[in-house]
C-alpha positions in Angstrom: 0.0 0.0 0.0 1.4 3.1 -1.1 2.0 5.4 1.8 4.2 8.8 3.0 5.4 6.5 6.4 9.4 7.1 5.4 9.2 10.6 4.7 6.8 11.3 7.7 9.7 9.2 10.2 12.4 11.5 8.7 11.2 14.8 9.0 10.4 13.9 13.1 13.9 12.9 13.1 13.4 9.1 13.9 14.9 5.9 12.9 12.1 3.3 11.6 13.7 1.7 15.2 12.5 4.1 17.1 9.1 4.4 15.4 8.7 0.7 15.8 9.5 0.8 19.3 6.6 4.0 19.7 3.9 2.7 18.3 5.1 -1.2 19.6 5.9 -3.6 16.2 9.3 -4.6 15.0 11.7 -2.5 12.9 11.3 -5.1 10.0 7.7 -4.1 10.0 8.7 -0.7 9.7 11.3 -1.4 7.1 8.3 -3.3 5.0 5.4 -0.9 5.0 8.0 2.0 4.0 9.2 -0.5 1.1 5.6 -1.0 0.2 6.4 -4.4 0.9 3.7 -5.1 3.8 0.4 -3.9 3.8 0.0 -2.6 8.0 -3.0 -3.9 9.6 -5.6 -1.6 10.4 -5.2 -1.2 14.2 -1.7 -0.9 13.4 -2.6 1.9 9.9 -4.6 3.4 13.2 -1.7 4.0 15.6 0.7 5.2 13.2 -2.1 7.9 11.9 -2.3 8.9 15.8 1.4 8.9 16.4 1.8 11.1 13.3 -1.6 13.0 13.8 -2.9 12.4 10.4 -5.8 11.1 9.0 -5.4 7.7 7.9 -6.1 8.5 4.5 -3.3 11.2 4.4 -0.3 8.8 5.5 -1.8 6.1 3.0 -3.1 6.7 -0.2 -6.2 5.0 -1.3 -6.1 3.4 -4.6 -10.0 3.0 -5.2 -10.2 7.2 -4.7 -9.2 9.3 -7.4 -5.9 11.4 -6.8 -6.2 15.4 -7.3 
């Protein structure tokens, strides 16, 4: 799922570590959403949206919704 995760992590300054450790998964998880590799659950979609303070739908984009 396509999403902004990496570029959210960077500009607070974190390692995908110490966003795994925040929001409780592994960094591997991290690693694989970022790399579009691993589609996040949606409890876990949930709690990064909070962490960040974003809408879920602005950290992933959804591909049935038409882009502007």
């Amino acid at each position: 799922m396509k999403n902004c995760l990496g570029d959210m992590r960077k500009a607070r300054g974190l390692s995908q570590g110490e966003l795994a450790e925040r929001i409780e998964v592994s960094r591997q998880t991290i690693n694989a959403v970022e790399a579009d590799k691993y589609d996040p659950s949606l409890p876990m979609a949930y709690r990064l949206a909070a962490f960040f303070e974003l809408p879920v739908e602005e950290l992933f984009y959804n591909p049935f919704r038409p882009q502007d």
